[in-house]
VOPAGU-2260 file (C-alpha; in pm, 1 decimal, decimal comma):
REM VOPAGU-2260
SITE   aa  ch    i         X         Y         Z
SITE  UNK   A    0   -9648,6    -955,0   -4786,2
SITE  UNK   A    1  -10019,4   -1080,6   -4805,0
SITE  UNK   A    2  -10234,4   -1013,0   -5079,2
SITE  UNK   A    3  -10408,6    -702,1   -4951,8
SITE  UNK   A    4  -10663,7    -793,5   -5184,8
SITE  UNK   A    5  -10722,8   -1125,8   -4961,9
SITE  UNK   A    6  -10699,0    -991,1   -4637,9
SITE  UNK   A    7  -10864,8    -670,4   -4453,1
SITE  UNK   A    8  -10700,6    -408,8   -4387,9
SITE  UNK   A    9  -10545,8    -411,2   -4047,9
SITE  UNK   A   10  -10548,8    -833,2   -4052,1
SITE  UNK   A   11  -10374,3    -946,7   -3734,3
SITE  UNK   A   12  -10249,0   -1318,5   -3878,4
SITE  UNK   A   13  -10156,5   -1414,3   -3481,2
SITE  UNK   A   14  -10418,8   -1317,1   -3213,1
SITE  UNK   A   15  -10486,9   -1390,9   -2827,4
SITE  UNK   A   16  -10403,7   -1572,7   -2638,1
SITE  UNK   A   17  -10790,7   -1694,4   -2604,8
SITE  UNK   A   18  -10894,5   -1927,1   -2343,9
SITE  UNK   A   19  -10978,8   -2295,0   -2507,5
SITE  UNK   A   20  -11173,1   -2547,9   -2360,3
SITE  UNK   A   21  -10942,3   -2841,1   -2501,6
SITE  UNK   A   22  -10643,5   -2623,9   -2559,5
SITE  UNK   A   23  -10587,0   -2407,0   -2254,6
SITE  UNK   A   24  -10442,8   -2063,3   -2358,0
SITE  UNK   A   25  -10426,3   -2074,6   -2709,8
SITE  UNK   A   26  -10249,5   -1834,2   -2962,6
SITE  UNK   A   27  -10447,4   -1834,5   -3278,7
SITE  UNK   A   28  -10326,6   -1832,9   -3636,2
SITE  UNK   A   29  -10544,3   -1632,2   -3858,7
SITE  UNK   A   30  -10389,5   -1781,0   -4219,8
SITE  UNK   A   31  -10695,9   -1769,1   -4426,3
SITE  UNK   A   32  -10851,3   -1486,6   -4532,6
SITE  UNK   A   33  -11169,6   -1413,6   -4340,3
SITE  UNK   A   34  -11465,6   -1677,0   -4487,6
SITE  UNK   A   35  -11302,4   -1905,5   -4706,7
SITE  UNK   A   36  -11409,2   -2243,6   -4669,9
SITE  UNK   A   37  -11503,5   -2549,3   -4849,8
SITE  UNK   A   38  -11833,6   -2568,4   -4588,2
SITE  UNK   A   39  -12073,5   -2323,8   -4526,0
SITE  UNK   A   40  -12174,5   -2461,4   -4169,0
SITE  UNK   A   41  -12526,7   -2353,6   -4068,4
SITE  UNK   A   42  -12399,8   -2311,2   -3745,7
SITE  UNK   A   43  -12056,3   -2121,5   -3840,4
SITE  UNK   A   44  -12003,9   -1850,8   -3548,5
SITE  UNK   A   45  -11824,6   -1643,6   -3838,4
SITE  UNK   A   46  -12122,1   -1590,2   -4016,6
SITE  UNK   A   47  -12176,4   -1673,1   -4420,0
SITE  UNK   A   48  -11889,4   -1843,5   -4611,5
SITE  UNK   A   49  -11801,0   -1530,0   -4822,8
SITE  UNK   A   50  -11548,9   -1729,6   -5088,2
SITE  UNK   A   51  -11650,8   -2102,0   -5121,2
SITE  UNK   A   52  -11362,7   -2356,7   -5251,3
SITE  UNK   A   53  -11173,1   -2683,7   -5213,3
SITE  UNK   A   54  -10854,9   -2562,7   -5417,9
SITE  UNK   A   55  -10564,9   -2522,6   -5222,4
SITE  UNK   A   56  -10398,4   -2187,9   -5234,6
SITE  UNK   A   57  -10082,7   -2009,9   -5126,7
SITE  UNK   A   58  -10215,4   -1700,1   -4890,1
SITE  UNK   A   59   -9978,6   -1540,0   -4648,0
SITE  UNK   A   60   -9626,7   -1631,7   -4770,7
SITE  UNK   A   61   -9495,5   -1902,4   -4463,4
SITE  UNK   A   62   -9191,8   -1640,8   -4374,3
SITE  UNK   A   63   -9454,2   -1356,3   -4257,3
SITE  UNK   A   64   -9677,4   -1577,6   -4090,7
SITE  UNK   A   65   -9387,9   -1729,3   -3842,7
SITE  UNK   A   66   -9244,5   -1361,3   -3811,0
SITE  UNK   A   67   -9604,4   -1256,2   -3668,7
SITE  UNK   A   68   -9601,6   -1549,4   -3435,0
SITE  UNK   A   69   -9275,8   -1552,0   -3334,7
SITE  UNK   A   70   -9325,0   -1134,5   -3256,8
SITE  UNK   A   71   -9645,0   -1177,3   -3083,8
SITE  UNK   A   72   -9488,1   -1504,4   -2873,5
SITE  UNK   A   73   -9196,9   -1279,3   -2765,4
SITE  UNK   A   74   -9393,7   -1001,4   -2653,6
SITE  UNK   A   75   -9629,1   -1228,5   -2424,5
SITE  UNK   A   76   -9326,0   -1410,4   -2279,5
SITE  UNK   A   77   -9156,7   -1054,1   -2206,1
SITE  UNK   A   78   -9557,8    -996,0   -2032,6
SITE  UNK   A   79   -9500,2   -1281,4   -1852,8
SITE  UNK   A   80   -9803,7   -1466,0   -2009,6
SITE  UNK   A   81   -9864,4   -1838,4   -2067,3
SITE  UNK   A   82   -9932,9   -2002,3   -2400,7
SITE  UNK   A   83   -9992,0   -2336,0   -2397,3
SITE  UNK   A   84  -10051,5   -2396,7   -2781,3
SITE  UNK   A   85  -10005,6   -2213,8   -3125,6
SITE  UNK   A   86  -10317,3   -2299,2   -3343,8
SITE  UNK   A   87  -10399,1   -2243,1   -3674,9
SITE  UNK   A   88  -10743,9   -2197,3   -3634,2
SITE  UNK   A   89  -10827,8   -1907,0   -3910,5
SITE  UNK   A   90  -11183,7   -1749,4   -4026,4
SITE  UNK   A   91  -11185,0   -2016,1   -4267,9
SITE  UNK   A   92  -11045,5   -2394,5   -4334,4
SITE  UNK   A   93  -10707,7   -2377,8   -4235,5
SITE  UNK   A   94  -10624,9   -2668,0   -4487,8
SITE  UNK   A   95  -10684,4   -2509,7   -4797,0
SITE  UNK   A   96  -10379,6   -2291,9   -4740,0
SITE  UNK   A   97  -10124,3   -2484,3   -4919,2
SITE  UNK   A   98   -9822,1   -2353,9   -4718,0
SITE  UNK   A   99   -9952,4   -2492,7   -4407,0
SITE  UNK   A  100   -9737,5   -2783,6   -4344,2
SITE  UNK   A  101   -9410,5   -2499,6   -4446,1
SITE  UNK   A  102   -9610,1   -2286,6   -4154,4
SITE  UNK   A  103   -9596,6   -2577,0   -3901,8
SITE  UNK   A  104   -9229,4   -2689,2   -3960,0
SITE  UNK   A  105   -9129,2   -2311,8   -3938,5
SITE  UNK   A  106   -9251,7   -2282,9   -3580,9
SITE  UNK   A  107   -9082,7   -2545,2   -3458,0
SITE  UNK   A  108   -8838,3   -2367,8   -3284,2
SITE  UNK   A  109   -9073,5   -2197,9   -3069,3
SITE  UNK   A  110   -9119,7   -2520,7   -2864,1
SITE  UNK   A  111   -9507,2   -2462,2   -2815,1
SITE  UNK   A  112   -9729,1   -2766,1   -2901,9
SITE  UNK   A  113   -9893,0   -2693,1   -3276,0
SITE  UNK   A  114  -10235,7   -2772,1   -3298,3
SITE  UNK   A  115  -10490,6   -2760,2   -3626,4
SITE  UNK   A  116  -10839,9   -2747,7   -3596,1
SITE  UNK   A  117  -10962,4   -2872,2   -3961,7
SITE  UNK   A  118  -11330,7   -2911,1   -4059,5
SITE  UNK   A  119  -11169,5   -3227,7   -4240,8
SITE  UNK   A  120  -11312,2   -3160,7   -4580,6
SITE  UNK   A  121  -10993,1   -3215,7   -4756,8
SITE  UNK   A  122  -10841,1   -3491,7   -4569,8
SITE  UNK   A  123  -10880,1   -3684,5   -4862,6
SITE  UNK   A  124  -10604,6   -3561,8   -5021,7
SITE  UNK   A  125  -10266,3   -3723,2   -4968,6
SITE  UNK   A  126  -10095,1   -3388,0   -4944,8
SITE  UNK   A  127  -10329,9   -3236,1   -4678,2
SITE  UNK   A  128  -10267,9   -3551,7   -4508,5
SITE  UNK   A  129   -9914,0   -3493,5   -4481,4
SITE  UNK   A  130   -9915,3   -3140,8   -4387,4
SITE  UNK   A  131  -10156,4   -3249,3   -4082,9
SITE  UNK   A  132   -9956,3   -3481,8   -3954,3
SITE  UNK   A  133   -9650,7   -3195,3   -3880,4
SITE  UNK   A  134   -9865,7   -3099,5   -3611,5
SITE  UNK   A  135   -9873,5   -3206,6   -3276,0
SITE  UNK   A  136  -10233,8   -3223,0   -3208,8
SITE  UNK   A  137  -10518,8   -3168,9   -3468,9
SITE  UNK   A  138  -10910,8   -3194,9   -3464,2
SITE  UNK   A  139  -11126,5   -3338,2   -3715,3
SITE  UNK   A  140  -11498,1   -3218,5   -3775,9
SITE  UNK   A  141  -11704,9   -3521,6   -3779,1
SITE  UNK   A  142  -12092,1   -3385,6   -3805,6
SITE  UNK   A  143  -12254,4   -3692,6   -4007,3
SITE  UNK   A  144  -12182,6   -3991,8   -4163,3
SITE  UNK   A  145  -12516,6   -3958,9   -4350,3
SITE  UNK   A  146  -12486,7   -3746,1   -4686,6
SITE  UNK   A  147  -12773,6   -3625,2   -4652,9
SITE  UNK   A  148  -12777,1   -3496,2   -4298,1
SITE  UNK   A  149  -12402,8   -3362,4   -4357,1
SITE  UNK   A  150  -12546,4   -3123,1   -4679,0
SITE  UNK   A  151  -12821,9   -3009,7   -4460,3
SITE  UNK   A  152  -12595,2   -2910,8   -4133,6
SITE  UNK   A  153  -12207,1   -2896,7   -4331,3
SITE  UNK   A  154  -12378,5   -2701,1   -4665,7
SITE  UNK   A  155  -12021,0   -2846,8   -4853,6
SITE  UNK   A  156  -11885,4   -2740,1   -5200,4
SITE  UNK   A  157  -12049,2   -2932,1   -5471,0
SITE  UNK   A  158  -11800,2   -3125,5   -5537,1
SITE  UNK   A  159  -11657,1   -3270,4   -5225,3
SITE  UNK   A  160  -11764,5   -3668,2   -5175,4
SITE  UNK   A  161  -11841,2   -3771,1   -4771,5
SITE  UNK   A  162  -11745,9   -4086,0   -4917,3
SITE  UNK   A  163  -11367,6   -3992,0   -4969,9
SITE  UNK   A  164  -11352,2   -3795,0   -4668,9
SITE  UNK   A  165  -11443,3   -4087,5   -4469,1
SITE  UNK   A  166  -11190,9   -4267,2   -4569,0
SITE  UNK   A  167  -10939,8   -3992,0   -4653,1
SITE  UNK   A  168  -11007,1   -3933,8   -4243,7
SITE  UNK   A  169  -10939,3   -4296,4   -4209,4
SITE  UNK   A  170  -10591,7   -4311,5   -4354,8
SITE  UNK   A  171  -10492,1   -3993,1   -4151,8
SITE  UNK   A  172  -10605,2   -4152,5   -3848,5
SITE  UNK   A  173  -10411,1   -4461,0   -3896,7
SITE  UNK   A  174  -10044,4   -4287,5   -3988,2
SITE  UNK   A  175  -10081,7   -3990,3   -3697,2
SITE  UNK   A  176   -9838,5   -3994,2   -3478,0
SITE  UNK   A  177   -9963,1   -3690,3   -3280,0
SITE  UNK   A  178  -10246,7   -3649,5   -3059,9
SITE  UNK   A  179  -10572,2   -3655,4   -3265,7
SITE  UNK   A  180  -10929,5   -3543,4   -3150,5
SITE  UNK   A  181  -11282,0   -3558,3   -3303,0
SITE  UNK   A  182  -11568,8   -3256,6   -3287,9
SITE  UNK   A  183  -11887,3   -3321,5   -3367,1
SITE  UNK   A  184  -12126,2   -3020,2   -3362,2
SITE  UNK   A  185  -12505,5   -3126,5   -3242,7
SITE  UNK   A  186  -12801,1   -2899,1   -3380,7
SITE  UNK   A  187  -13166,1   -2949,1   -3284,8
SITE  UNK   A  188  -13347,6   -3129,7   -3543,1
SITE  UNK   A  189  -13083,8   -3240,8   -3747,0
SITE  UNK   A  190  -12797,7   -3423,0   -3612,5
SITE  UNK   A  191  -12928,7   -3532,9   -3286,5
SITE  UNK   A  192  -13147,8   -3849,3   -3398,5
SITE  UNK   A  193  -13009,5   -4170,7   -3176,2
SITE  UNK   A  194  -13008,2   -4377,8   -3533,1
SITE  UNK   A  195  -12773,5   -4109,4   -3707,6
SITE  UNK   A  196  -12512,3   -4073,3   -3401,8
SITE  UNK   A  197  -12501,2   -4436,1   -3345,9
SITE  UNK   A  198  -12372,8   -4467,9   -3669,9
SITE  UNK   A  199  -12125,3   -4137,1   -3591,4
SITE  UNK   A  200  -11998,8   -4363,8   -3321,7
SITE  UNK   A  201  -11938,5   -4659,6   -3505,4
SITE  UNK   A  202  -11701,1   -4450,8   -3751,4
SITE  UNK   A  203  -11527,5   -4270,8   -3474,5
SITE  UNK   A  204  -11490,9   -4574,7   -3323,3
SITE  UNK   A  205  -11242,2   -4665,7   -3651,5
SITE  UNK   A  206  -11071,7   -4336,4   -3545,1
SITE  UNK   A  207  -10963,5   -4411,6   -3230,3
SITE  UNK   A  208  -10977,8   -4026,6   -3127,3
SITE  UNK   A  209  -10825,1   -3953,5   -2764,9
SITE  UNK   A  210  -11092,0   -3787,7   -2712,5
SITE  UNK   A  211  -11441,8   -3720,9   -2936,8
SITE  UNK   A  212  -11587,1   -3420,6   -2845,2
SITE  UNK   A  213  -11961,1   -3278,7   -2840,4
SITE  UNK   A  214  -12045,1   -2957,7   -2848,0
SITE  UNK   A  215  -12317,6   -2749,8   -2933,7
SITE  UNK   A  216  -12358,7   -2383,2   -3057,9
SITE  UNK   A  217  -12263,1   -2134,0   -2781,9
SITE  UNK   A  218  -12229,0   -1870,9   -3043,3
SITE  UNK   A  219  -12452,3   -1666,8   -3281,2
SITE  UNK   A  220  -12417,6   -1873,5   -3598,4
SITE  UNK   A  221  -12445,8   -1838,4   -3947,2
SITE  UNK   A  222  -12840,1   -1917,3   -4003,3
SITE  UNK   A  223  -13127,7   -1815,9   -3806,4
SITE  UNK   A  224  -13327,6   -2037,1   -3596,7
SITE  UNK   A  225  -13023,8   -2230,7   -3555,9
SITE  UNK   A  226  -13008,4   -2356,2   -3160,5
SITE  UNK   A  227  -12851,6   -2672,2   -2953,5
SITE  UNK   A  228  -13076,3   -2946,6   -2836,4
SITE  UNK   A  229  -13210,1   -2987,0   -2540,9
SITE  UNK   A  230  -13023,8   -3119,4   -2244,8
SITE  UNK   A  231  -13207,2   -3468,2   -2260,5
SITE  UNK   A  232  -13068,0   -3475,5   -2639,5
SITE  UNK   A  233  -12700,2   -3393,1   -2542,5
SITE  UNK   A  234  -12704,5   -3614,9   -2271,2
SITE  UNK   A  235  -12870,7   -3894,5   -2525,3
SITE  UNK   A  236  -12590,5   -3838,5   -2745,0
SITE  UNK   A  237  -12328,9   -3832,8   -2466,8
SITE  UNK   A  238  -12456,1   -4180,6   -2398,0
SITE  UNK   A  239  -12439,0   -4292,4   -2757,4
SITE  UNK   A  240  -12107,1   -4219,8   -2808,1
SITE  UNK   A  241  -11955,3   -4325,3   -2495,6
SITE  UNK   A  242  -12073,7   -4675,8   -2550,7
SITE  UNK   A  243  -11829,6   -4695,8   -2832,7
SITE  UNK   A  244  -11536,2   -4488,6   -2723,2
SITE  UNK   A  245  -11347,3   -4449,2   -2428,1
SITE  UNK   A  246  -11269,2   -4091,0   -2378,8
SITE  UNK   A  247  -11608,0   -3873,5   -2489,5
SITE  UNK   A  248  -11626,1   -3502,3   -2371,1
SITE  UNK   A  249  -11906,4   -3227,2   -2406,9
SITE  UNK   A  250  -11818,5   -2865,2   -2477,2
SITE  UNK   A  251  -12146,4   -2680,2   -2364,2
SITE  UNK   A  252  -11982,3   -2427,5   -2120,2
SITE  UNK   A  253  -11814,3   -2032,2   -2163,7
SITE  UNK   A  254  -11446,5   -2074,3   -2213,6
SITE  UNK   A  255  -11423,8   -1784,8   -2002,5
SITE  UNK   A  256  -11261,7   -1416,3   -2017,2
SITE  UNK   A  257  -10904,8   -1464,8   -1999,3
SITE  UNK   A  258  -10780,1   -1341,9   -2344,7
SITE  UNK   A  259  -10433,2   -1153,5   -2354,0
SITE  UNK   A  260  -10469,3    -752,4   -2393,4
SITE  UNK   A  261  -10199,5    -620,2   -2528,6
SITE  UNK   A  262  -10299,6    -258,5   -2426,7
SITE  UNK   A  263  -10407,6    -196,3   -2762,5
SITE  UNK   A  264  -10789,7    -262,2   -2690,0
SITE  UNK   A  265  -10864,7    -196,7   -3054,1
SITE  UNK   A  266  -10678,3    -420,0   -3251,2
SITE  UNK   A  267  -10707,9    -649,8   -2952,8
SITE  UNK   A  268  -11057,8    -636,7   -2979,6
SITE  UNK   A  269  -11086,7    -642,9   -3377,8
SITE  UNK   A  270  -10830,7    -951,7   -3405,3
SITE  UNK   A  271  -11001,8   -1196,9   -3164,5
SITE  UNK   A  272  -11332,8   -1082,8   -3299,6
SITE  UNK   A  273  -11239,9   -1167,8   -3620,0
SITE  UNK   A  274  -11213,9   -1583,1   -3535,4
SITE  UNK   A  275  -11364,0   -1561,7   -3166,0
SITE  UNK   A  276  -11706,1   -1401,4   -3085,5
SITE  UNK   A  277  -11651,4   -1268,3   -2769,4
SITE  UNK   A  278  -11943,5   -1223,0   -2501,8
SITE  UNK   A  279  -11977,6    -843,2   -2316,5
SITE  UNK   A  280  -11871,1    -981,9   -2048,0
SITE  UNK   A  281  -11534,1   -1041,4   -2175,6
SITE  UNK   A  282  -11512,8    -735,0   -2368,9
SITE  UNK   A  283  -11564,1    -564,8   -2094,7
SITE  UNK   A  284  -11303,8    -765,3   -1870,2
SITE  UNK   A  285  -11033,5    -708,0   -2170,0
SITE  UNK   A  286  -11146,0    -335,5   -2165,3
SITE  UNK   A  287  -11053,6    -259,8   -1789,0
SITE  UNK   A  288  -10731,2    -479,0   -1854,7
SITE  UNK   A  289  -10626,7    -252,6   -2135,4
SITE  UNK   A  290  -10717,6      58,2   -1947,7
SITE  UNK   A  291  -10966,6     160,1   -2219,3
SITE  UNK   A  292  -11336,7     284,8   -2173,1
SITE  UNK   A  293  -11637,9     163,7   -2366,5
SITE  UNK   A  294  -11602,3     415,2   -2666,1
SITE  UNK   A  295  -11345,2     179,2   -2786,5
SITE  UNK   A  296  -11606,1     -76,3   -2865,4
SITE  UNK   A  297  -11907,5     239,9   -2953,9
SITE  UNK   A  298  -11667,4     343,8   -3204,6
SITE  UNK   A  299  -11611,6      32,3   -3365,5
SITE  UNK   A  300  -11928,4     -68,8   -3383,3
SITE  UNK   A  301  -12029,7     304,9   -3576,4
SITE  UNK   A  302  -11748,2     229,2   -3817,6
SITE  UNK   A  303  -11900,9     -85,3   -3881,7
SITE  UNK   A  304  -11578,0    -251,0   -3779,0
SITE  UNK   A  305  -11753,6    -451,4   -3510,4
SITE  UNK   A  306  -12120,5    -615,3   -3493,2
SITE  UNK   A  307  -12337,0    -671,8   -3135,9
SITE  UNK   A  308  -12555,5    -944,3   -3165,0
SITE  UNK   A  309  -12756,5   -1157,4   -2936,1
SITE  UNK   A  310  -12770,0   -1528,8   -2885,1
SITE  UNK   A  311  -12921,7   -1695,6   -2601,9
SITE  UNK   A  312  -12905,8   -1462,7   -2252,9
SITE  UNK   A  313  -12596,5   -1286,7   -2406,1
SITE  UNK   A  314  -12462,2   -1024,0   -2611,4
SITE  UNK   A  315  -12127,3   -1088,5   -2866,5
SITE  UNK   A  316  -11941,6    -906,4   -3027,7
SITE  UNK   A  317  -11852,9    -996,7   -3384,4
SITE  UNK   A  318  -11569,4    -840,2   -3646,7
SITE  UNK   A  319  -11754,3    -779,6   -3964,7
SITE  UNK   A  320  -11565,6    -964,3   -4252,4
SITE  UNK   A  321  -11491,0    -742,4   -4548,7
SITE  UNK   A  322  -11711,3    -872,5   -4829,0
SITE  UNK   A  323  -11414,4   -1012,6   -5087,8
SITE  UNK   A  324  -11535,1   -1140,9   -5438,7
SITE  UNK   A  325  -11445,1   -1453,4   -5583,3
């Protein structure tokens, strides 16, 4: 079983589907207990990295991770619902789970394209390397190439180089044999100069992503005062990149309100949440799906469970990660 002392109480390891913008609907993999990263991204839509490190770590033992995908795949195919991927996209950096390429390998059988979405931090080891490349599709976070521009946006452990995961990123690239994508994450002020994405460019150009990817935060993030740039800076940027590779995409839009209810609204509700802010809107929408009223969502929030928060024109709704010590 998982460490209860690692995970909350109530921890749904597979959750959704949610609708992705690059993934269609996608069946998350929760792996990780809730905030443990190597980064502590200013712009992290999970709020404050709780338990910072770059050591790898067995979490969930591989066995009851498949056995919660594999139950929550069978129960969506008896719904008659569509999943297009299973992705290990946890509250936290999916790599520093040690087990992960065992994870991968035991889904197989499923026949559902496995995707990893990896902040990349630890691509510079050989053995996070080779766990990566069991997966059919995986994304690598590429804010900066400048060290000092990816401390002030990426916040990393001390220890990590941008040097070796460069080139760690490099060798990965070069072996893949699956599809592999690039996200870079533009924040006003910061990473938006023309001088610093040129030179973005220029090393995703080495890449060769099938697509590189810009988006911007759509959700409330970590730090105050964090906020996208304008639309004259995105489309700058757009414009920088696409000089130097051939596929570039933007992610500025809402993915949308077509997560799975289970009829369970509340551990519906408290799963997604935990990985996937989720607009009112969309709350609401999975409410009336589930057949549930509005005190589902009053009561969670007066049990501190769940947090409302406002970003832009909108309100989210945010699981509140249980505070763990290191």
């Amino acid at each position: 079983m998982a460490d209860p002392t690692q995970f909350p109480p109530g921890h749904e390891i597979a959750f959704g589907p949610v609708p992705s913008r690059r993934l269609g609907r996608s069946l998350g993999i929760d792996h990780v207990p809730p905030k443990t990263c190597s980064y502590a991204c200013t712009y992290c839509q999970l709020g404050p990295t709780l338990r910072m490190q770059v050591e790898r770590r067995a979490f969930a033992p591989p066995a009851e991770v498949a056995a919660a995908v594999r139950a929550k795949v069978a129960d969506l195919r008896r719904r008659g619902e569509a999943v297009d991927a299973l992705t290990f996209v946890p509250a936290g950096e999916p790599t520093l789970d040690a087990n992960l390429g065992a994870e991968i390998r035991s889904l197989r059988p499923l026949g559902i394209p496995i995707a990893v979405i990896s902040n990349a931090s630890l691509i510079w080891q050989a053995g996070v390397r080779a766990d990566l490349a069991e997966a059919d599709w995986v994304s690598l976070k590429v804010d900066a190439v400048d060290p000092r521009v990816w401390h002030a946006l990426d916040r990393p452990h001390g220890s990590l180089s941008l040097d070796a995961i460069l080139d760690g990123a490099r060798a990965f690239a070069r072996g893949f044999g699956g599809t592999l994508v690039s996200e870079t994450m533009l924040v006003a002020g910061i990473n938006d100069a023309p001088a610093h994405l040129d030179a973005v460019a220029g090393f995703l150009a080495e890449l060769a992503p099938s697509t590189a990817y810009l988006s911007v935060p759509t959700r409330p993030p970590a730090l105050h005062g964090v906020r996208p740039p304008d639309e004259a800076k995105v489309n700058g940027a757009y414009q920088v990149l696409a000089a130097r590779l051939p596929a570039v995409e933007c992610l500025l839009g809402y993915e949308g309100n077509a997560f799975s209810a289970s009829g369970d609204a509340e551990t519906d509700l408290l799963g997604i949440t935990a990985v996937h802010p989720m607009r009112e809107d969309a709350v609401v929408e999975l409410l009336r799906r589930s057949g549930a009223d509005r005190d589902v969502v009053r009561r969670l929030v007066d049990d501190g469970r769940l947090v409302a928060t406002r970003y832009g024109d909108h309100t989210f709704y945010v699981r509140r990660p249980k505070r763990m010590v290191a």
